[in-house]
N, C-alpha and C positions, 0 to 999 in steps of 0.2 A: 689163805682164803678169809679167817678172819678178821685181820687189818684192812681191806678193803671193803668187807662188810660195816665193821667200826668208822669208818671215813664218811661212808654214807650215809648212816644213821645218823651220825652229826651232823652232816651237809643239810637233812632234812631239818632235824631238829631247831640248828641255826634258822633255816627257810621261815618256818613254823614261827621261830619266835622274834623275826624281821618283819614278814608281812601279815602276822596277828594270827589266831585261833579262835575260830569259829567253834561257841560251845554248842553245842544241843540244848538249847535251850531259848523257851522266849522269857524267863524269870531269875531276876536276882534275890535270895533270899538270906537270912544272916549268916549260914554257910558259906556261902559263896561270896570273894571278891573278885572284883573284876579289877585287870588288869591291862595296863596299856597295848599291851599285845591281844588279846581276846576282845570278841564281839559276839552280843549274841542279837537273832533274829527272832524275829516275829512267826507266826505257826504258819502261816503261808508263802513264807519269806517274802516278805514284799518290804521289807524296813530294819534297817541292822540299827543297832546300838553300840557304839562306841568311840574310838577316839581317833582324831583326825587332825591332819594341818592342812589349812585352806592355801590351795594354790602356791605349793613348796616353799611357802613360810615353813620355820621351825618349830612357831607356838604349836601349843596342843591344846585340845580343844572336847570333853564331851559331847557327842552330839548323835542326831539321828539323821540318817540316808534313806535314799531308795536303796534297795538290797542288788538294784541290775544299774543304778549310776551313782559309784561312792562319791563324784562330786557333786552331786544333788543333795545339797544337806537339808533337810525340813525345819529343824531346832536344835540347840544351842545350849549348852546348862550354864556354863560358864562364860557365856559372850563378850565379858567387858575384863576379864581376869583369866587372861592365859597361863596355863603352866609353859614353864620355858625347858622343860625335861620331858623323860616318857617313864617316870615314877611315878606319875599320879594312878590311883585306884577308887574304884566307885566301890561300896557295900553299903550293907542297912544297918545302921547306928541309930540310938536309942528313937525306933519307928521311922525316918526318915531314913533318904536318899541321901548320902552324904559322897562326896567327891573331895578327897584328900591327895596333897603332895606328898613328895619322898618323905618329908618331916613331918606327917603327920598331923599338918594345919589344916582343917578345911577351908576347902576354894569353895568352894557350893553346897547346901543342903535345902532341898525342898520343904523345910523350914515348917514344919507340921506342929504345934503346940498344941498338946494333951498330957491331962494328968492320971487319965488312965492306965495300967499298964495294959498291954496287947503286941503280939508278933505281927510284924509284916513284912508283907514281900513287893517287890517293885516288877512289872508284866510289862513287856512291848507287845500292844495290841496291833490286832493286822490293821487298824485305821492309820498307825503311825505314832501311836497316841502313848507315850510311857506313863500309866498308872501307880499309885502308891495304895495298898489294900490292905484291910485288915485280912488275915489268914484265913481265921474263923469262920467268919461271917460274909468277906467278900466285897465290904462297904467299902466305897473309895476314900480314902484321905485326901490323896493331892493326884491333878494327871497336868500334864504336859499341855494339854489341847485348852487349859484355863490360862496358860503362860507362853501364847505364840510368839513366833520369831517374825519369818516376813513370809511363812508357810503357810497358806489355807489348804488344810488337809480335810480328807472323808473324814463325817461327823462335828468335826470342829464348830464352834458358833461367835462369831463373831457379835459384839451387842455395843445397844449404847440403852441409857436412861434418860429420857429426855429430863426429866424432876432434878435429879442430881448431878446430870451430864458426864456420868460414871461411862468409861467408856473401855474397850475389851477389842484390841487391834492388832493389824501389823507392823511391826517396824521392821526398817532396810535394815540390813548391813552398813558399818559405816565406808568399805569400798570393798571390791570381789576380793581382799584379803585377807580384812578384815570384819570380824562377825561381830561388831560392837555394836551400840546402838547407831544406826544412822541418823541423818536429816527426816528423812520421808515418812510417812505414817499413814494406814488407810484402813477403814471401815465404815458401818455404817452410824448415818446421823438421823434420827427418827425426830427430829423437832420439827412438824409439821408431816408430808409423807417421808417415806424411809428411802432413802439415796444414799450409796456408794462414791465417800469419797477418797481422794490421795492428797492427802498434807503436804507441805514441804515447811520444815519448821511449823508446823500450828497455819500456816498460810494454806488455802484450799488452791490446788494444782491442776485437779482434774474434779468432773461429779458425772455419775450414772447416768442425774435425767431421775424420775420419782418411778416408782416400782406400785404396781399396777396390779400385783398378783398374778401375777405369771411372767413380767418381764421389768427390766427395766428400759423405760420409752427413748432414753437417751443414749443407748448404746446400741449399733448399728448390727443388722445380721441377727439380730437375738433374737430369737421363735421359740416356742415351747416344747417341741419334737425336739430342739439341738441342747435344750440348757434344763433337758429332764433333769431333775433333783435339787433346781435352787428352790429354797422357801423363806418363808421370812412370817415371824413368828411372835407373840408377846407374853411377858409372862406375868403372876400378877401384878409384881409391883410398879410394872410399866413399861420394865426393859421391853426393849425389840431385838430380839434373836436375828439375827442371817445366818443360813448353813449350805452345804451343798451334801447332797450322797451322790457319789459317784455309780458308775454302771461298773461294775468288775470286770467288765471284758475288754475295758479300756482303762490303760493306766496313766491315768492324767495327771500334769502339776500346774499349780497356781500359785504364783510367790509374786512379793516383791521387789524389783531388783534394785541395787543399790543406787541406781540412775534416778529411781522414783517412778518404774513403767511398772504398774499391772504386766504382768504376761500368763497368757496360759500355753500349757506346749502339752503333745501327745506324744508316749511313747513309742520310737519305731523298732518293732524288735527283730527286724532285718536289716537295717542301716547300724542298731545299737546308738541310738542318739535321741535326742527329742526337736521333736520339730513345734516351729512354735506356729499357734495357731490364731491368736488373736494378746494383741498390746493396746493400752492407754497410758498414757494420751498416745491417737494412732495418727493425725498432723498440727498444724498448724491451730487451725478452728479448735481442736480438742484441749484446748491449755484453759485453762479458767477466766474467763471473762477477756477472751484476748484485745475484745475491739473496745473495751469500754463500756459504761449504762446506755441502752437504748439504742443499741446497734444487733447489728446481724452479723453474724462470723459465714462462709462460705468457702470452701476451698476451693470449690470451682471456676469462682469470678477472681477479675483483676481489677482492681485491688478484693481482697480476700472479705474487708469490712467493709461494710455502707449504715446509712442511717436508719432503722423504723421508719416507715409510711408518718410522714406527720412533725419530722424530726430533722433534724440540720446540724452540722458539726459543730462543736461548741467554741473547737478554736480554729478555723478552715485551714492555718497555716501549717500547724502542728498535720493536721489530717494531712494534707496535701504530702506531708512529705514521707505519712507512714509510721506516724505515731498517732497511732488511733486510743492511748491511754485515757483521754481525757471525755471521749465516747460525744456524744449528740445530746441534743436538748430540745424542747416542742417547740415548734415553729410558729404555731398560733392557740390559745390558750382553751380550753372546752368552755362548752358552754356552761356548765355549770358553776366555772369559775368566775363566769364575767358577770356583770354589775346588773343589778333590777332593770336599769335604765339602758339597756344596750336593746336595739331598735330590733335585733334578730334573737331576742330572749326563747319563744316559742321553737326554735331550731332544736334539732335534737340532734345530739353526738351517733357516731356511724364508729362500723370497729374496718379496720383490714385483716383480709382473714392470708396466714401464710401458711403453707401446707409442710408438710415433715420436717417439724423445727424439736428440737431437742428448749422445750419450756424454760423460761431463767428459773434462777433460783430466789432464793423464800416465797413457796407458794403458800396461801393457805386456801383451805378445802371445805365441801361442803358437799352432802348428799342431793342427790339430786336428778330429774333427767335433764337430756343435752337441750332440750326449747327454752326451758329455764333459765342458763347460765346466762342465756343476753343481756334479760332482762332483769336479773340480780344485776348487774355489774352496772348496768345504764342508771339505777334508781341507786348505786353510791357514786357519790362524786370523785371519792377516794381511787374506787377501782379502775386501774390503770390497762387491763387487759386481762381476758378469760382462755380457759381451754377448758375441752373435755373430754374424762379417759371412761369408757364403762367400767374398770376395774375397780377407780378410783371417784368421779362423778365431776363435779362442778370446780375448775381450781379459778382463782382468782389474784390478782398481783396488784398491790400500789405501793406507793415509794416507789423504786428501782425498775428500773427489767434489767439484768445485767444473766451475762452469761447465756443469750439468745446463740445458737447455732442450726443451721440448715444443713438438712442430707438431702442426700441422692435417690429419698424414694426405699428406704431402707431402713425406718427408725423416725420415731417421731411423730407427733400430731399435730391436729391443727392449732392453730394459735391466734387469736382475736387481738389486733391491738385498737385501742378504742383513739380516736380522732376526731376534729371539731369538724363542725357539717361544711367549712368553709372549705377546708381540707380535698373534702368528699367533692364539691363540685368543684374543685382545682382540676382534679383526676378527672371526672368525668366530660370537662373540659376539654382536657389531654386528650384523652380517648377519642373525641369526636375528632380533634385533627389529625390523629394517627391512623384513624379507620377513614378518614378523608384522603390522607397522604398514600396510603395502599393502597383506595382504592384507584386513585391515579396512576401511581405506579403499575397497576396491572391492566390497565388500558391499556398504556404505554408498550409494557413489555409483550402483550399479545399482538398490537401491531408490527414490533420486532418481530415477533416471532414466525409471524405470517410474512414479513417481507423474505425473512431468512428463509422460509420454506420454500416460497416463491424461485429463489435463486437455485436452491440445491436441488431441485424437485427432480432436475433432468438425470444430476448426479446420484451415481449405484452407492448403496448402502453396504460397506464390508460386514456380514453376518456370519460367513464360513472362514474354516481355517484356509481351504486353497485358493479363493478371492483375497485373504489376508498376504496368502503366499504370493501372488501374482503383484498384490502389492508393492511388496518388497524387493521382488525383482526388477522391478522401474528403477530400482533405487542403487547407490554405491554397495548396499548390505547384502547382503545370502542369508538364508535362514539355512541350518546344516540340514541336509536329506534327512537325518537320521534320529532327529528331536520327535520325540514320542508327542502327539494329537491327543487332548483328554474330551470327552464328551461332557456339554452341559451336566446331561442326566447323571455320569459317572460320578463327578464329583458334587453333585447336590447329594448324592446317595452316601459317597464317602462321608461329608461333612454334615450330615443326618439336616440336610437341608438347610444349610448354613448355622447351625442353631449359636445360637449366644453360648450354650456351657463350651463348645468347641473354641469359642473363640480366642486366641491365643493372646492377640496385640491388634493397636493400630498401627499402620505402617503409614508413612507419607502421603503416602496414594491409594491408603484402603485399609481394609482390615483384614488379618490373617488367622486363617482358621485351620487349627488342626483334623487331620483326615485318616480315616483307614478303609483303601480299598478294598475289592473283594478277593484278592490273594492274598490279604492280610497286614500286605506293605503299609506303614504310617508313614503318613505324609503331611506337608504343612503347604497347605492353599491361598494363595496373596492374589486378593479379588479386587481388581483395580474399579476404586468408587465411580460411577456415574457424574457425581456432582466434581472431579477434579478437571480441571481446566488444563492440565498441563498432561494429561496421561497419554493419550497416545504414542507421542512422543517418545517420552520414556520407557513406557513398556517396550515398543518395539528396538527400543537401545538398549534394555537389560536383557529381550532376549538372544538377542544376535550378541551382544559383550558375552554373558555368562556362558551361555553356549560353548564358548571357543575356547573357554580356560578351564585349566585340570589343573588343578592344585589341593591339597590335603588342608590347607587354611584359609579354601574359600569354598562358601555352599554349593554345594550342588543342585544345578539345575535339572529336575527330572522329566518335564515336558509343557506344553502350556495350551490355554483353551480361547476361543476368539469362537464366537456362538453365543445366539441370540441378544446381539449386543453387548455382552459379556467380555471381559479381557481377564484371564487368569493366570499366572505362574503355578505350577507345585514346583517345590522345592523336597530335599530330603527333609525328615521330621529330625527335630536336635534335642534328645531331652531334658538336658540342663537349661533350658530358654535363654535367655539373652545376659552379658554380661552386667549390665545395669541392675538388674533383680539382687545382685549380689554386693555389688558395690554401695550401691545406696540404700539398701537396706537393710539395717542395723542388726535386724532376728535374724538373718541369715550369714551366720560367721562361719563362712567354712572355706572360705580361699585362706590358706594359710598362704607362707611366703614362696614355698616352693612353689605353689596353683599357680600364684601370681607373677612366680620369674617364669616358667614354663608360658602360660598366657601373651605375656610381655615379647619373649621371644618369638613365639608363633606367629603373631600376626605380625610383628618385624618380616617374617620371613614370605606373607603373604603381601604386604605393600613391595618387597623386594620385586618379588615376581611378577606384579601388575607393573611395577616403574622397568622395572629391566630386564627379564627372562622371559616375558611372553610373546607370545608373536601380536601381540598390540600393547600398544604402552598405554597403561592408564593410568587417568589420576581418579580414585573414589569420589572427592569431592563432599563426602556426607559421611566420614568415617567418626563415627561415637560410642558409646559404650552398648546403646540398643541395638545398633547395626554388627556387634560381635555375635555370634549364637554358639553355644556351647554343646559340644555333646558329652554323652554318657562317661568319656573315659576327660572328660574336662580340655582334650583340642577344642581350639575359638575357630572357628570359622566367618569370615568377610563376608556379609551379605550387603543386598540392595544396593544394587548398580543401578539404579534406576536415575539419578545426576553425576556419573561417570562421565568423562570425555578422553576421547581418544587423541592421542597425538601422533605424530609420524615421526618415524625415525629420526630426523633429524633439526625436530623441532625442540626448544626448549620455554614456550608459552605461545597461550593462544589468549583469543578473549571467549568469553560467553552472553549470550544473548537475556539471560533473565540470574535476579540472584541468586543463589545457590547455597545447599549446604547451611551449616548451625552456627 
């Protein structure tokens, strides 16, 4: 009995001193060294200390984690000088944190100079923050939270000094293997208002948008209910502090990743992961001055840049092909610019006002209210364009405007850019023929529309499902007896009235909105738009196609509605959403390779059975990454049949009547 006793107690032992020893305790004190096996935690556990090799490298590494994701590292003590063993040990040597190898050299010390003598001890605070204190008295010497990695942790303060340009930031990693210095670097720059920027080499990558006291204007989604505990702070000698406190009942992280993206993620403590919840730069528009001076970045237009009201590309060629580098330049020169003798001196410059713009950069500022700022900006010749923030007051810009960007109605103010009066009656010009040309056009199209009335007038309007049925029974198609009828009212009730937060996607032909009946079934609702020109058609050929086939890798069709002019599918609800969410977007890395042979394979096995196993041969026609849907356990499912075409058994092509598909 006691050989097998002896076996196990080694077995542990070994265990123990493989994957480290967790002390009781959050303090190293000159008793105590720490050793490449041991770690100790923070009083609430929320943050270990000890040693690590980044993504099964063999370097070793001091550092500090989340206590529930050890590859979550927050800081770093030795980032640029790896031990290449698991002999290194931390203890308190003469006051400081000292971090030595097998020989005894030190790799690291928190490097504290005093000629005092006094005992200390080193403390992992529950912010994350490893402290160096005198014993006695409790006074800090050295903490962690003054020497960040690419971690904004609770408490920490990020600063700059505008006087000395002394500045207190994060740096990357130089790649997810490496914890050295990177490229990327971000904090705040307080030389005029305080903005959040991201470096790449000393070059500006991304910027905030200027901070307002309660937000920063240029970063979308940001309210004051969601971003409780940013502040932004000075002290006397000038610095400008930024901090965050966190809520404790939410375990958040903010770093910067070695790519150079801002991320913030939240912890999930049922998945065990972090999900991320907002990145910078978050597209295109978001990169620092993408389009050039005196341009507008958009993501939503094609092409992405255009010129300032007043302004014209500088080199049309270069533009035209997509290199918007070299930006725009004013088309006609202000008044104020031109000569004694110019016959339209008395004319006075007019501004264009464009609404939710993320302001350029170098502004400067001035108190004030918003009636004000016009008429500052108009009586300097200088000033090139005004906005106004209540937080902040009067801003104003000359020289440049670089680094202009427009939202979606989510971030952003207005923005004044100032233009010559010629300008002004160019536009208004425009206007008269555009409001000329529409209203021709609506002449026009009401006589259509009245002649088209005219002709249908005799013709019944399908509004019911069994007028719809009757329909289709003129036709080659069956609708199955046994497809389940949804009510208008049913499903406005499910999808809480169609609201926007249900809305899942757009689809081809509409938009689709997630639902939950009153037996509690979820469901997803595809509401075929009014304004598509082609839907009838379609609809009534996705419901009669999908109807017919049973396959485990093609969505399910659950019934459909045709009421009060309305055309609807519901479908089964799929809660992974569509395979594109995944593939093209970077935060979400969770198709490892197996997802992806499994994925790969399943819908193989779903085109198999539309081209050959079904009792109708189809071809999808519109088969891409949106039109996969994923569910809970990661089967893909084939959806939107809605440019499907059928062939006959012994056909091998047909033609189609309009273009089709991506």
């Amino acid at each position: 009995m006691l050989k097998p006793f002896l076996h196990f107690l080694i077995t542990i032992i070994f265990m123990l001193y493989r994957n480290g020893v967790s002390l009781e305790t959050d303090t190293i004190n000159s008793t105590l060294v720490l050793k490449d096996s041991d770690t100790i935690n923070s009083s609430d556990k929320q943050f270990t200390l000890g040693f690590f090799s980044p993504n099964g490298t063999t370097n070793r590494y001091l550092g500090i984690w989340y206590y529930v994701s050890p590859s979550s590292v927050t800081w770093v003590a030795n980032r640029d000088h790896p031990l290449n063993d698991t002999s290194g040990t931390v203890s308190i040597s003469s006051k400081n944190i000292v971090l030595m190898n097998g020989n005894r050299e030190i790799i690291w010390s928190s490097n504290v100079s005093s000629s005092i003598q006094m005992n200390t001890t080193a403390q992992l605070l529950n912010s994350g923050n490893l402290v160096l204190k005198v014993t006695s008295s409790g006074s800090i010497l050295w903490e962690s939270h003054n020497h960040p990695v690419d971690s904004f942790l609770p408490t920490m303060r990020v600063s700059h000094n505008p006087r000395t340009n002394e500045k207190l930031g994060l740096n990357s990693w130089r790649s997810f293997q490496d914890p050295g210095h990177g490229n990327f670097t971000s904090g705040v720059y307080s030389a005029g208002v305080p903005q959040i920027y991201i470096w790449d080499k000393g070059v500006p990558r991304w910027r905030s948008g200027p901070w307002n006291g309660q937000v920063f204007t240029g970063v979308t989604n940001m309210y004051t209910v969601y971003v409780n505990g940013f502040s932004m702070a000075t002290g006397e000698d000038g610095t400008v502090y930024f901090s965050r406190s966190f809520q404790d009942k939410f375990l958040s992280r903010n770093f910067l990743d070695s790519d150079g993206f801002l991320v913030e993620a939240l912890w999930d403590g049922v998945q065990k992961d972090w999900n991320v919840t907002w990145t910078a730069p978050r597209d295109q528009c978001d990169y620092y001055n993408k389009c050039g001076p005196f341009s507008l970045c958009y993501s939503k237009d094609r092409p992405i840049c255009s010129c300032l009201r007043g302004y014209e590309p500088m080199n049309t060629l270069e533009w035209g092909s997509g290199n918007w580098s070299s930006g725009c330049v004013r088309r006609t020169k202000l008044q104020c610019e031109r000569g004694n003798n110019a016959t339209d001196k008395n004319k006075e410059d007019g501004f264009s006002r464009l609404t939710f713009v993320k302001v350029p950069d170098f502004m400067h500022w001035s108190s004030g209210v918003e009636n004000e700022c016009r008429g500052l900006c108009l009586r300097n010749c200088s000033c090139l364009a005004y906005a106004y923030d209540a937080g902040i007051g009067c801003m104003f810009w000359s020289g440049t405007l670089i680094d202009v960007q427009k939202f979606n109605g989510d971030a952003g103010a207005d923005f004044y850019v100032r233009i010559a009066y010629s300008e002004l009656d160019k536009e208004d010009h425009k206007v008269v023929v555009i409001v000329s040309a529409i209203a021709g056009s609506f002449v026009a199209s009401v006589c259509l529309i009245l002649s088209w009335w005219a002709c249908k007038r005799r013709d019944k309007r399908v509004t019911t499902y069994e007028e719809w049925v009757k329909g289709l029974s003129d036709s080659s198609e069956t609708v199955p007896s046994d497809l389940p009828w949804y009510s208008f009212e049913v499903l406005a009730n499910a999808t809480n009235n169609f609201n926007v937060a249900n809305k899942l996607g757009m689809g081809g032909f509409g938009p689709v909105y997630k639902g939950k009946l009153a037996n509690g079934k979820e469901v997803a609702v595809k509401r075929l738009s009014a304004a598509s020109g082609q839907g009838l058609e379609e609809f009534m050929n996705e419901v009669v196609l999908i109807s017919k086939l049973q396959h485990r890798n093609l969505v399910r069709l659950l019934g459909c509605c045709v009421e009060k002019g309305e055309k609807m599918l519901i479908y089964e609800y799929l809660h992974n959403r569509s395979l594109d969410a995944y593939l093209f977007d970077r935060t979400q890395d969770v198709l490892d390779w197996k997802k992806r042979f499994n994925i790969i394979e399943a819908i193989g096995r779903g085109l198999l059975y539309l081209h050959r196993d079904s009792r109708l041969r189809i071809i999808h026609r519109d088969l891409k990454p949106s039109n996969i849907l994923l569910d809970e356990d990661w089967i893909p499912k084939i959806s939107d049949f809605g440019m499907a075409r059928i062939f006959g058994g012994n056909q091998d092509q047909a033609n189609t009547r309009r273009v089709v598909g991506t």
